[in-house]
C-alpha positions as CSV (number, residue, x, y, z in Angstrom):
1,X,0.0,0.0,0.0
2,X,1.5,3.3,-1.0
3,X,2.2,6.0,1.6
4,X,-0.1,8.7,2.2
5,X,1.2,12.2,1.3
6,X,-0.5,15.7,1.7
7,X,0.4,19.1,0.3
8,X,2.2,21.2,2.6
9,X,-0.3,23.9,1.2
10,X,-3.5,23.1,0.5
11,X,-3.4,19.3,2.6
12,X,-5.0,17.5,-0.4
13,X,-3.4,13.6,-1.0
14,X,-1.1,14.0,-3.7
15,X,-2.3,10.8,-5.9
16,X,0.2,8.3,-6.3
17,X,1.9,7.3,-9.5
18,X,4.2,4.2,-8.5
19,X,7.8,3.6,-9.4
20,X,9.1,3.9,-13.1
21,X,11.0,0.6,-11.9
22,X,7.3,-1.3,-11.7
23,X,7.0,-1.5,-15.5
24,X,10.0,-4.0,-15.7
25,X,8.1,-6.3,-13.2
26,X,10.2,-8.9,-11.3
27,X,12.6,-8.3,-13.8
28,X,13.8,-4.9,-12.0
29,X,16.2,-6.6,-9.6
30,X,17.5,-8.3,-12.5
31,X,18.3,-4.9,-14.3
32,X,19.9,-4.4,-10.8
33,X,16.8,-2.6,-8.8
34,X,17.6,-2.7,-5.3
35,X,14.2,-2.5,-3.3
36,X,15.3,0.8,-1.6
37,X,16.4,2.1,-5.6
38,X,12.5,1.0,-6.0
39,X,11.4,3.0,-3.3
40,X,13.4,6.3,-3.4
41,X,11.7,6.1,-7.0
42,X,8.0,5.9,-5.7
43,X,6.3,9.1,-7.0
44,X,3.4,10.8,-6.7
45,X,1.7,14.0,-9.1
46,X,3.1,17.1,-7.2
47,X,6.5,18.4,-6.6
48,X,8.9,19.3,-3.4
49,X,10.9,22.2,-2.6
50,X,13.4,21.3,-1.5
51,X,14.6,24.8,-0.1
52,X,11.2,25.5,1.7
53,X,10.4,21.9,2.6
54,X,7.2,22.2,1.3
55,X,5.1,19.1,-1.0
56,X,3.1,20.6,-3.1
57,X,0.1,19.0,-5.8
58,X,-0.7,19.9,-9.2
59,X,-3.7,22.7,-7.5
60,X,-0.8,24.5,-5.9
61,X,2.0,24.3,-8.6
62,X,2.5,23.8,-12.3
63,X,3.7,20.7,-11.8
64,X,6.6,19.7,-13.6
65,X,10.5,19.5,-13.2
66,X,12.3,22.8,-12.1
67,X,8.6,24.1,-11.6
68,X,9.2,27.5,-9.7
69,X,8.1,26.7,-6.1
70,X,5.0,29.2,-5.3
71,X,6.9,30.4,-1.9
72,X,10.3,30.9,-2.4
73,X,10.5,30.6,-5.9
74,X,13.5,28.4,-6.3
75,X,13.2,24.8,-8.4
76,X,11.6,22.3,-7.1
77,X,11.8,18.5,-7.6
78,X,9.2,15.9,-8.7
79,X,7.6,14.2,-5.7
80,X,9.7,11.1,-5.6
81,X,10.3,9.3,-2.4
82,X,13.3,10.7,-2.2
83,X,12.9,14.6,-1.9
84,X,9.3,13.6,0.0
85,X,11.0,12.1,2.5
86,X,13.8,14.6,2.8
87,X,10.7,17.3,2.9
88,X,8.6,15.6,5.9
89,X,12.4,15.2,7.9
90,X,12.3,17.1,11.1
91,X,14.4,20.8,9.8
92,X,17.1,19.7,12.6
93,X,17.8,16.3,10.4
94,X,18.5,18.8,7.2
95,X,20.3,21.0,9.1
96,X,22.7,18.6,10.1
97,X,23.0,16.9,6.8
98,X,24.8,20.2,5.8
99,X,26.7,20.7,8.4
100,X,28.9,17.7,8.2
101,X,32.5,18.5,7.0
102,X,33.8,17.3,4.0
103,X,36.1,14.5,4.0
104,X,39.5,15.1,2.6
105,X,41.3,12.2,1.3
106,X,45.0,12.5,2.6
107,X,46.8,10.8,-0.4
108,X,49.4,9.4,2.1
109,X,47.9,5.8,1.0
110,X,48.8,5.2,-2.6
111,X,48.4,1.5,-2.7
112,X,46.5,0.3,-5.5
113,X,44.0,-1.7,-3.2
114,X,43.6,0.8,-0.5
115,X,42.4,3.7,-3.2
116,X,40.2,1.0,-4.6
117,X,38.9,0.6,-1.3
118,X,38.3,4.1,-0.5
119,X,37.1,4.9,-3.9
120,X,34.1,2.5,-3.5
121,X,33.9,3.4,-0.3
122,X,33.5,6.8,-0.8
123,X,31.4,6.7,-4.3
124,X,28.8,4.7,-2.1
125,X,28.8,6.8,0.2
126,X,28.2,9.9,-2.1
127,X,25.2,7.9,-4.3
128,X,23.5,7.7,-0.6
129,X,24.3,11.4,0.2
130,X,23.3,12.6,-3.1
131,X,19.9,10.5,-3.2
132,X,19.1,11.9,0.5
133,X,20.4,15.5,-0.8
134,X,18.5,15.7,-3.9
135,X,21.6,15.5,-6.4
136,X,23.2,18.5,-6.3
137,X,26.3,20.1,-8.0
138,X,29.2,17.8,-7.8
139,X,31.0,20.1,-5.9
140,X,28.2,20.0,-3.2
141,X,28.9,16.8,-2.6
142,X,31.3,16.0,0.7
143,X,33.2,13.4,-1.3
144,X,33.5,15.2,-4.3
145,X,37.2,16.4,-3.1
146,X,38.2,13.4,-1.7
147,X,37.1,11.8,-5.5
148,X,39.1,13.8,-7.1
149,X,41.8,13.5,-5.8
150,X,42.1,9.7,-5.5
151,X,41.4,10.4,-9.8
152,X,44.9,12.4,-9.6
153,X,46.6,9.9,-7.1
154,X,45.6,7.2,-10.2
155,X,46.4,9.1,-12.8
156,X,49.6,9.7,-11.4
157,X,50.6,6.3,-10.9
158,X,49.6,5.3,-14.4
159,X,47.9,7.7,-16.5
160,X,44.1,7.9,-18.4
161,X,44.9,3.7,-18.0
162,X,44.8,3.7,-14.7
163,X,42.1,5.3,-13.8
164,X,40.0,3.3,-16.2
165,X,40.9,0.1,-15.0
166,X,40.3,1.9,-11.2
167,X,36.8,3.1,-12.8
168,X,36.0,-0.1,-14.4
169,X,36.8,-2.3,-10.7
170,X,34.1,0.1,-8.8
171,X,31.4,-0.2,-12.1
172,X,31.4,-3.8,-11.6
173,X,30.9,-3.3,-7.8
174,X,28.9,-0.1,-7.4
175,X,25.4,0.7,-9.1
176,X,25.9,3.9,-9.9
177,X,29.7,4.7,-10.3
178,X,29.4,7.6,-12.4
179,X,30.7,10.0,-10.2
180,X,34.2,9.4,-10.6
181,X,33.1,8.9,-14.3
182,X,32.0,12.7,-14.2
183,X,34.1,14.0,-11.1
184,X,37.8,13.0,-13.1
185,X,36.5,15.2,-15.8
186,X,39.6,17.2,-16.8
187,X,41.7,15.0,-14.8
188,X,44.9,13.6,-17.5
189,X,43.2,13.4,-20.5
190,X,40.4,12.3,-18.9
191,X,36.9,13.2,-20.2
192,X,33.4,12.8,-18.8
């Protein structure tokens, strides 16, 4: 049974839409679907701002993506699970979501298998952030420094090669590795 969400505005029940990830079926974990994936994904017609916190249905909004929000007028998001839940979070949660320093990689470890370690590590770590974040900038991102510069420690040690086979270790690992994909840009004659 879907969840139950109101507009922050108004307090009509947003209808619900289900997951894009439903029209492959049973198949969706095959494609790699992870149940949460299939939940962040549940939608429903409205959007979220993301700045005001406020869920808001197609009566209060032009729904739609980047949709100016009614209040503060920044962009807002499309009512998936994921902003949703970031918008009903107590203001205290978001607040220290921000707050937390970024980590700096210290590139005193330039083993091959410890970088491949903290690469995954820290790519996981920054799919999570961005889905509870609502995919900012890459340079938003805490990990974003810590990224890049594992990308120069590789390219370093063995040039636009290296860091493809690095990027090609976490792909067959990670679901969504494309932030060093995108985050190397520039890196070498690396290119996004």
């Amino acid at each position: 049974m879907p969840k139950k969400i109101k507009c922050s505005k108004c307090g009509r029940e947003l209808e619900y839409l289900g997951s894009p990830m439903s029209m492959f079926g049973p198949s969706a974990s095959v494609l790699g679907a992870s149940d949460s994936m299939m939940n962040a994904l549940e939608q429903w017609r409205g959007n979220v701002c993301m700045d005001c916190r406020l869920i808001l249905c197609p009566d209060c909004i032009t729904v739609g993506f980047s949709a100016p929000c009614p209040n503060c007028g920044q962009p807002t998001m499309p009512a998936q699970w994921v902003y949703v839940e970031q918008a009903l979070a107590p203001a205290s949660a978001a607040k220290e979501e921000t707050a937390k320093p970024r980590p700096i990689y210290h590139g005193a470890k330039r083993n091959y298998s410890q970088l491949m370690h903290d690469l995954k590590e820290l790519v996981t770590e920054a799919n999570k952030w961005g889905m509870r974040n609502g995919y900012p900038l890459f340079e938003k991102y805490p990990q974003y420094d810590a990224i890049c510069e594992i990308g120069q420690i590789l390219y370093d040690m063995g040039g636009d090669k290296q860091m493809e086979k690095a990027y090609m270790e976490v792909y067959k690992q990670i679901t969504y590795p494309g932030m060093s994909r995108y985050w190397w840009d520039g890196i070498g004659g690396w290119w996004a």
